[in-house]
BAFI-3210 file (N, C-alpha, C; in Angstrom, 3 decimals, decimal comma, padded with zeros to 6 digits):
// residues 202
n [1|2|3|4|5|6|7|8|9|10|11|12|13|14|15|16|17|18|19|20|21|22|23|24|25|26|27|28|29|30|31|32|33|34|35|36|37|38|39|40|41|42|43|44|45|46|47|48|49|50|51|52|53|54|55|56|57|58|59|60|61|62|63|64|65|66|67|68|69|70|71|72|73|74|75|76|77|78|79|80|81|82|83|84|85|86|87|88|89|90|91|92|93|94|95|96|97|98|99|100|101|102|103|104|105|106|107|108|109|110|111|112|113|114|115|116|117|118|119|120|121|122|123|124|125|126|127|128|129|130|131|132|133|134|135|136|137|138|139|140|141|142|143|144|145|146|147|148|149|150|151|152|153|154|155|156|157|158|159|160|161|162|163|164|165|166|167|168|169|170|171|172|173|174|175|176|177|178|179|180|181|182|183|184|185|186|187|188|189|190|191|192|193|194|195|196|197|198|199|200|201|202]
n.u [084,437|082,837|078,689|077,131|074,408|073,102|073,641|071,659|069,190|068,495|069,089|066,957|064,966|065,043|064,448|062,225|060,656|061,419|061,111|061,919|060,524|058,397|058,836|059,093|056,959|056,192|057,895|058,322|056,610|056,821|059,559|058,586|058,755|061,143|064,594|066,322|069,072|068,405|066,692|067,958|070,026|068,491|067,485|069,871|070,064|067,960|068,996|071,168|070,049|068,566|069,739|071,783|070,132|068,911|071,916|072,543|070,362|071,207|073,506|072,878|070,241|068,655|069,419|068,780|066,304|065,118|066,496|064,658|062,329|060,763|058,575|058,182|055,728|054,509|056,630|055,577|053,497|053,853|055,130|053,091|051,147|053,141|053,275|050,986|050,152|051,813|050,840|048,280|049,254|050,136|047,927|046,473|047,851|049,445|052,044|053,580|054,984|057,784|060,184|063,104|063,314|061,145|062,304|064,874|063,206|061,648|063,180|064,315|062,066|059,377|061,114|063,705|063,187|060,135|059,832|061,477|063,408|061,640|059,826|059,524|061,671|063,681|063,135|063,847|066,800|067,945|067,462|068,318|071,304|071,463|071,347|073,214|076,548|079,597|082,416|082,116|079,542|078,459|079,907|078,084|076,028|075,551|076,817|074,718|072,768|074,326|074,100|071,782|070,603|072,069|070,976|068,289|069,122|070,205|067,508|065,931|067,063|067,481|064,636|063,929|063,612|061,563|059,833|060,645|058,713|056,199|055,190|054,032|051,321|050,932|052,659|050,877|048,991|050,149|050,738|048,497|047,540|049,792|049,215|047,201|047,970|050,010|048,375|047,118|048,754|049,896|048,030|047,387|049,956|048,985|047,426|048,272|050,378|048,923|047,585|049,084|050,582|047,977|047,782|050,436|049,676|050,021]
n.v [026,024|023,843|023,526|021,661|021,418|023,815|022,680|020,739|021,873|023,399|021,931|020,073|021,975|022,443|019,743|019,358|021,602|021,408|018,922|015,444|013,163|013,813|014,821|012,618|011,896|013,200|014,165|011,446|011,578|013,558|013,091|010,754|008,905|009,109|008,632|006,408|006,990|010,354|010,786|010,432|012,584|014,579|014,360|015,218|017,870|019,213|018,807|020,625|022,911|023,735|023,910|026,424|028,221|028,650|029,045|031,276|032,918|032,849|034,378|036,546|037,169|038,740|041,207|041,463|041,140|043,452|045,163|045,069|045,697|043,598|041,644|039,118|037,613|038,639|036,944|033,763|033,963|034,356|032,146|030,033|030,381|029,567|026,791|025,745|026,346|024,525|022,062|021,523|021,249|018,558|017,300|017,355|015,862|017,017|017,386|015,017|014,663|013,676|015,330|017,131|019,508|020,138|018,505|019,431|022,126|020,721|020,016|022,099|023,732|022,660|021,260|022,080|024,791|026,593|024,591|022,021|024,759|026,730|029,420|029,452|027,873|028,944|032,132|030,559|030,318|032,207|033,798|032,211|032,272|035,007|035,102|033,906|033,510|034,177|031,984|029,456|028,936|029,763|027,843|025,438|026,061|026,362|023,698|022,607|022,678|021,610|019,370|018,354|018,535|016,889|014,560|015,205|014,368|012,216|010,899|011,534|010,470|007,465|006,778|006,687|003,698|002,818|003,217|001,323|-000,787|-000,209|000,808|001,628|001,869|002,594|005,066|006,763|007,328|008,040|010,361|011,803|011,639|013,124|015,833|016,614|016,507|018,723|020,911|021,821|022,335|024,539|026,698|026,636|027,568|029,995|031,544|031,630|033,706|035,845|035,987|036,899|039,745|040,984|041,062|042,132|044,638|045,300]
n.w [029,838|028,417|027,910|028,595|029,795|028,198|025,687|025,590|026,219|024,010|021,907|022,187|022,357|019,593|018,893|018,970|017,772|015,042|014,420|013,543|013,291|012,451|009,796|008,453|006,565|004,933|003,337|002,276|000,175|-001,115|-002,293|-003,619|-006,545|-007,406|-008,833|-006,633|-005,894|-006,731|-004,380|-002,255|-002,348|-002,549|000,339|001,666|000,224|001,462|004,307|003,873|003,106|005,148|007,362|006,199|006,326|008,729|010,071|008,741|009,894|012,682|012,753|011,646|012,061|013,491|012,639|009,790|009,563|011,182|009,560|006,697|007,747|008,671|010,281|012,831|013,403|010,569|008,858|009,739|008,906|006,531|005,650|006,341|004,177|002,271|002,974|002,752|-000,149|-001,401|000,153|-001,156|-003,762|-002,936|-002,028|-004,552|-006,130|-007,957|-007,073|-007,568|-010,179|-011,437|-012,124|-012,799|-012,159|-010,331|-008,338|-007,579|-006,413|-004,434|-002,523|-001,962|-001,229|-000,302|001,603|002,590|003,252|004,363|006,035|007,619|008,456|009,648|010,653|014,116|014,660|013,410|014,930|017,663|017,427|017,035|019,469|021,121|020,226|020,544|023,656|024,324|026,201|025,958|024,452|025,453|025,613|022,907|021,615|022,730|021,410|018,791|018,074|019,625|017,128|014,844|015,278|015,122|013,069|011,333|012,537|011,607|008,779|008,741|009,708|007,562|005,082|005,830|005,710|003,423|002,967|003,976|001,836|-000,076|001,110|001,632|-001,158|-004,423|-003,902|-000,685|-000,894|-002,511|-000,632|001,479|000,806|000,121|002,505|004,109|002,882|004,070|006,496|006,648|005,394|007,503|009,243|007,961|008,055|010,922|011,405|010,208|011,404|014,073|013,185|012,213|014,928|016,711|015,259|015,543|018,285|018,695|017,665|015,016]
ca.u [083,896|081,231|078,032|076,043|073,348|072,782|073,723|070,814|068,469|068,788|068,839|065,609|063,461|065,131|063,991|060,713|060,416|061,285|060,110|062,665|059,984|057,143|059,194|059,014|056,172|056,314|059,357|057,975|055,668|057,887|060,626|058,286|059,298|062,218|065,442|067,267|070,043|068,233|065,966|069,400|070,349|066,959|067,846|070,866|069,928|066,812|069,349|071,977|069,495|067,666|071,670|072,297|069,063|069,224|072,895|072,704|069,660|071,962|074,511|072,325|068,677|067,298|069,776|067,932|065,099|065,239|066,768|063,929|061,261|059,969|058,023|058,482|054,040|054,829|057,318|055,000|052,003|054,371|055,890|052,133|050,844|053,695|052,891|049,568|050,615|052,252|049,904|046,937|049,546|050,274|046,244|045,620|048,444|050,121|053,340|053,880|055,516|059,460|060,643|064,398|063,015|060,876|063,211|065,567|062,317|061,346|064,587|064,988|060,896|059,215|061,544|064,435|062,140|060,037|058,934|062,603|063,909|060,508|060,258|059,952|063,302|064,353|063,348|064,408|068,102|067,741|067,375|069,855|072,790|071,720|071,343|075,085|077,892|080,886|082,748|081,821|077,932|078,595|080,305|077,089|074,413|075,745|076,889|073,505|072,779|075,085|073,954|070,350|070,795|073,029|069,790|067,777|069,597|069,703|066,443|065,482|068,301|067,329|062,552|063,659|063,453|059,895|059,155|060,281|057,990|054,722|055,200|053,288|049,893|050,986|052,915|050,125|047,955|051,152|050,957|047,642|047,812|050,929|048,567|046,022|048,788|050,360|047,452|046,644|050,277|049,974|046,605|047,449|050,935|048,873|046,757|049,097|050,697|047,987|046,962|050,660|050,312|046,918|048,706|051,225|049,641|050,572]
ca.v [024,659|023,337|023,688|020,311|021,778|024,438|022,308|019,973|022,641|024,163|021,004|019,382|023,136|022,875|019,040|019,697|022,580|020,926|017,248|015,235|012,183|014,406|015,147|011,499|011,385|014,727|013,439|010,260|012,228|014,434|012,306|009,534|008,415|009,378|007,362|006,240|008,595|011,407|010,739|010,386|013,748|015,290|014,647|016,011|018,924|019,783|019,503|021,850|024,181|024,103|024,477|027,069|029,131|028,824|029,928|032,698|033,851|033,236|035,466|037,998|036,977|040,133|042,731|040,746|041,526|044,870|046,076|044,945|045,938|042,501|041,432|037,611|037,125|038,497|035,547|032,564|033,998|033,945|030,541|029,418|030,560|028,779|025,365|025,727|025,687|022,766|021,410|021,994|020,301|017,159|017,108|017,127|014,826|017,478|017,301|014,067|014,856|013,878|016,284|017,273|020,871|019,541|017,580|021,076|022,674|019,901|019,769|023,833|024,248|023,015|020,908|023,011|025,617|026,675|022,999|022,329|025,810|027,784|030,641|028,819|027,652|030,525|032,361|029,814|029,772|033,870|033,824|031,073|032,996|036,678|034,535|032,916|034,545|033,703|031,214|027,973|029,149|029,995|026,309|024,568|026,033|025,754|022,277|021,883|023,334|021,064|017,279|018,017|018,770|015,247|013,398|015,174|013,927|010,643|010,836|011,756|009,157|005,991|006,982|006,217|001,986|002,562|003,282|-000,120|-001,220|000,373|-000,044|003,021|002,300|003,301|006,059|007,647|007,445|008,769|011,605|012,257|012,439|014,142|017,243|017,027|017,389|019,760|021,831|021,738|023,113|025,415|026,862|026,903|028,504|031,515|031,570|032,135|034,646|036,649|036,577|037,631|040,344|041,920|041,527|043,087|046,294|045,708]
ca.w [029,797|027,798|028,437|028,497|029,633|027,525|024,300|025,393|026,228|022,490|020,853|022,282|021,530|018,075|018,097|019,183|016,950|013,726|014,625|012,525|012,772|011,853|008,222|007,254|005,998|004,347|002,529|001,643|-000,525|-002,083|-002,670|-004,287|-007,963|-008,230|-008,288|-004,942|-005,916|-006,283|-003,344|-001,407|-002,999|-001,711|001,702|001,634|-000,170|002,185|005,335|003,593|003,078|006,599|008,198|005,894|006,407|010,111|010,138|008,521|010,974|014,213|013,171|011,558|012,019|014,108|011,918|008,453|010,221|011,236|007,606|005,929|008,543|008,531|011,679|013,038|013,026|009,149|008,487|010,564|007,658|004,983|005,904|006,244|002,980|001,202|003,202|002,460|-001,685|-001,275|000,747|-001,909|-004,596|-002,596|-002,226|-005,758|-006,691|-008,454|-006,534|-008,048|-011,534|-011,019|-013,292|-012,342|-011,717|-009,087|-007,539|-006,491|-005,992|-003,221|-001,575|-001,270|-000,854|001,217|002,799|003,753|003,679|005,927|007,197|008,706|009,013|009,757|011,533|015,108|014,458|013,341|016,005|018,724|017,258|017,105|020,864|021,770|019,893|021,546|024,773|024,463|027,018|025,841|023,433|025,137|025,432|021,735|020,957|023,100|020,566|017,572|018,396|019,286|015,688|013,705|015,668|015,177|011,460|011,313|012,673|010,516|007,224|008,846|009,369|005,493|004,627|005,983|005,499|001,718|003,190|004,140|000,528|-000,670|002,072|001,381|-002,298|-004,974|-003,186|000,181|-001,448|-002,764|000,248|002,621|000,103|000,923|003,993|004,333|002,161|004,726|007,428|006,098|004,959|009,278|009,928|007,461|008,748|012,200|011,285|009,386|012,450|014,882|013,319|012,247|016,319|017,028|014,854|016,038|019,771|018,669|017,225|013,189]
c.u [082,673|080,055|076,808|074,863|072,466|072,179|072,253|069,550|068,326|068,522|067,575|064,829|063,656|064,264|062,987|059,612|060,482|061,119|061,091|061,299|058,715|057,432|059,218|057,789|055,890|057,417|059,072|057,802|056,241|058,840|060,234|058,321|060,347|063,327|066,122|068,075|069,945|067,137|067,494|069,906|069,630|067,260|068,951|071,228|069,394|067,774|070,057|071,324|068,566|069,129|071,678|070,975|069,269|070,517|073,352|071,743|070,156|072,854|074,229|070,973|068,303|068,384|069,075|066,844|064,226|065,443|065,693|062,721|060,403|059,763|058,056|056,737|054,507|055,439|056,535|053,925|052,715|054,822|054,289|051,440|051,748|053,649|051,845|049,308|051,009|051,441|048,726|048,012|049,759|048,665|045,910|046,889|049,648|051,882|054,041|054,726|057,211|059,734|062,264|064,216|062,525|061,630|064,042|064,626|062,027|062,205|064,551|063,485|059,752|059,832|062,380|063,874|061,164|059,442|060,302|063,143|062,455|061,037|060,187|060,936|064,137|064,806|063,705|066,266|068,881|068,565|068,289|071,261|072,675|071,783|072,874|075,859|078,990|081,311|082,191|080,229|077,706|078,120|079,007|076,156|074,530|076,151|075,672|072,884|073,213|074,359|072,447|070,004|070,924|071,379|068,589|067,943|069,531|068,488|065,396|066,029|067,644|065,482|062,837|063,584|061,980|059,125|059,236|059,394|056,428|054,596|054,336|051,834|049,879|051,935|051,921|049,406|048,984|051,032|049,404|047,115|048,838|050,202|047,835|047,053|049,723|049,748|047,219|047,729|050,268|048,861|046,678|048,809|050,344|048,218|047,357|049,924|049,888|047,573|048,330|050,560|049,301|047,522|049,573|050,947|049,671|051,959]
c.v [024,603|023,212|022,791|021,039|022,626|023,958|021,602|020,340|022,999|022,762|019,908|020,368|022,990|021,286|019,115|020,213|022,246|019,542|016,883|014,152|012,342|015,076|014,381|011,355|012,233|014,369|012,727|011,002|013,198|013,648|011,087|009,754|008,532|008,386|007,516|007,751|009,959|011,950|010,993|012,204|015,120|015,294|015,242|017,365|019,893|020,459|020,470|022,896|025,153|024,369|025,911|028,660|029,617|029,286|030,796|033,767|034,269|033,630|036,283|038,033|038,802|041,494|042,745|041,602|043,021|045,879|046,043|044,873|044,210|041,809|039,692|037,301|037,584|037,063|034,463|033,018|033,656|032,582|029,869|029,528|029,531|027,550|024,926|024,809|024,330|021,818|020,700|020,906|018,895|016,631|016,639|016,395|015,826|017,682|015,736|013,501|015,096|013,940|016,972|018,431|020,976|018,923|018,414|021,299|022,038|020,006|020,869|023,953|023,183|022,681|021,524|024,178|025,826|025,298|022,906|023,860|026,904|028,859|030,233|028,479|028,207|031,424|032,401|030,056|031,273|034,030|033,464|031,832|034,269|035,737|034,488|033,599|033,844|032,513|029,786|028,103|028,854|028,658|025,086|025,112|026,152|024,285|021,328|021,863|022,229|019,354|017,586|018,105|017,143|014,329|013,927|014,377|012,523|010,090|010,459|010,299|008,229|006,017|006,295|004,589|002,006|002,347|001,743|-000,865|-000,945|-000,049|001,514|003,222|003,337|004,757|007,166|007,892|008,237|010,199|012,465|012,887|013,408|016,078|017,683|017,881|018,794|020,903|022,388|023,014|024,065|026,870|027,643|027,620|030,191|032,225|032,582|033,463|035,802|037,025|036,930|038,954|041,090|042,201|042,497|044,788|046,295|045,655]
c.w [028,884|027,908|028,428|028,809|028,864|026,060|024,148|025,274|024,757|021,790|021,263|022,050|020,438|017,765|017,686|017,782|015,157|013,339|013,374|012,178|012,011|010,179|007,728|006,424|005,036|003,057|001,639|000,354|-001,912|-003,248|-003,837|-005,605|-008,832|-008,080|-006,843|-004,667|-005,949|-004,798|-002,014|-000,896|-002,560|-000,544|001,601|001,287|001,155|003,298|005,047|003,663|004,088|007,241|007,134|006,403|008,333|010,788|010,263|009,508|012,476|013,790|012,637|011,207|012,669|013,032|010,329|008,872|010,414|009,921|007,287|006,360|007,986|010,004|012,152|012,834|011,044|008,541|008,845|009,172|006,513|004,697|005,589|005,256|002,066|001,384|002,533|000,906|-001,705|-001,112|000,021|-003,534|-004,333|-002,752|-003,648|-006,735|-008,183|-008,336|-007,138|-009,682|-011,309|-012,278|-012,360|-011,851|-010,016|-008,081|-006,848|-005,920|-004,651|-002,447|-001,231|-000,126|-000,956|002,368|003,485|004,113|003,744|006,282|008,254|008,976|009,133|010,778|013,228|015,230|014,073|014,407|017,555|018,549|017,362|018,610|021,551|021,475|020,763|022,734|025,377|025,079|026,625|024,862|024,032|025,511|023,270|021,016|021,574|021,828|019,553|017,111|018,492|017,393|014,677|014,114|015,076|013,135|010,828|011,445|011,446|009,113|007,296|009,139|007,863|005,324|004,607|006,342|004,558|001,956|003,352|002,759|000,129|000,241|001,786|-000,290|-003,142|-004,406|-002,047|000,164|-001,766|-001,100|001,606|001,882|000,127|002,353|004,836|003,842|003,434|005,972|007,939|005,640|006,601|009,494|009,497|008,120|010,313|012,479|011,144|011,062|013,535|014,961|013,136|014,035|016,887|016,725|014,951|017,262|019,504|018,314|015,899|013,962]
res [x|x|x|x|x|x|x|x|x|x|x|x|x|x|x|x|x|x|x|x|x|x|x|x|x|x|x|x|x|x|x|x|x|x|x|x|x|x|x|x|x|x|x|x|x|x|x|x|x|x|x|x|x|x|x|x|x|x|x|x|x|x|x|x|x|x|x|x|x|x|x|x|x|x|x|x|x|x|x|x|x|x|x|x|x|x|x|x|x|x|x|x|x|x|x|x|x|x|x|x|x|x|x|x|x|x|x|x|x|x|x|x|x|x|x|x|x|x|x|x|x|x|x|x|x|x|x|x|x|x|x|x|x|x|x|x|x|x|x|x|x|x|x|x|x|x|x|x|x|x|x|x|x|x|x|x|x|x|x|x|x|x|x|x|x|x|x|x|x|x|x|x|x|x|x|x|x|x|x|x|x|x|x|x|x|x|x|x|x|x|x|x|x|x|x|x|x|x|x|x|x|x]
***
């Protein structure tokens, strides 16, 4: 049988964990000046690449892991260092040059990675798969896996209306603040793992 409870369990830590409503504004920012279609294109990219990242970690996140002696506080610093960048270009208005380069770049980094697929969500989806007994444990958390993705994209998807709404003023100033927020997350990502990482020993 199916495991309603499970699926729901898994897919409210994953919402939690990667806040679909806490990426609009993040988005906005990114996404701003380019055309519809490739703003469209952008979402769609980002979620492919947060599903595909997170995929590949629940069916071989801890053996990835292990190969390449890489510690989960390691990944939460490295994830938070590369927010940070970002962070420091949305700040200084540098993220703002829709150049077709940029435009992959945004979609792979930062949005599908690590903002939606960070290492919290990583390591939540880690857990959930070793957790899973059996095929319909299995079919609950990847199920959860695949809907929360879906809202994501529809998420992204239907932010790009706010833009004609705000207009290039409130564009810029969402893009501001999206740096600052993002500079926070980043910060308190490195944080965390760094005090993971002394707990732990190195």
């Amino acid at each position: 049988m199916f495991d309603v409870a499970l699926f729901g369990s898994v897919f409210v830590t994953l919402f939690v964990i990667m806040d679909p409503p806490g990426i609009i504004p993040i988005f906005l920012a990114l996404s701003s000046g380019r055309p519809v279609k490739v703003q469209r294109r952008m979402a769609l990219q980002a979620t492919a690449v947060a599903f595909g990242v997170i995929a590949v970690f629940g069916l071989l996140g801890q053996q990835i892991l292990d190969y390449l002696h890489v510690s989960i506080p390691a990944l939460m610093v490295a994830g938070g260092l590369l927010l940070l960048l970002v962070a420091l270009d949305l700040l200084t208005g540098r993220a703002e040059e829709p150049t077709q380069t940029k435009d992959v770049n945004a979609a792979l980094v930062p949005l599908g990675m690590p903002l939606l697929a960070g290492p919290g969500a990583i390591v939540s989806v880690i857990l959930a798969v070793q957790r899973a007994e059996g095929p319909a444990d299995h079919a609950a958390v990847w199920s959860a896996i695949v809907v929360l993705h879906i809202v994501l994209w529809l998420v992204m998807r239907y932010s790009l209306l706010i833009i004609r709404v705000i207009k290039d003023g409130g564009v810029v100033l969402v893009t501001r603040l999206s740096g600052m927020l993002l500079s926070a997350i980043a910060v308190q990502q490195i944080a965390n793992g760094v005090t993971r990482f002394i707990q732990g020993g190195g």
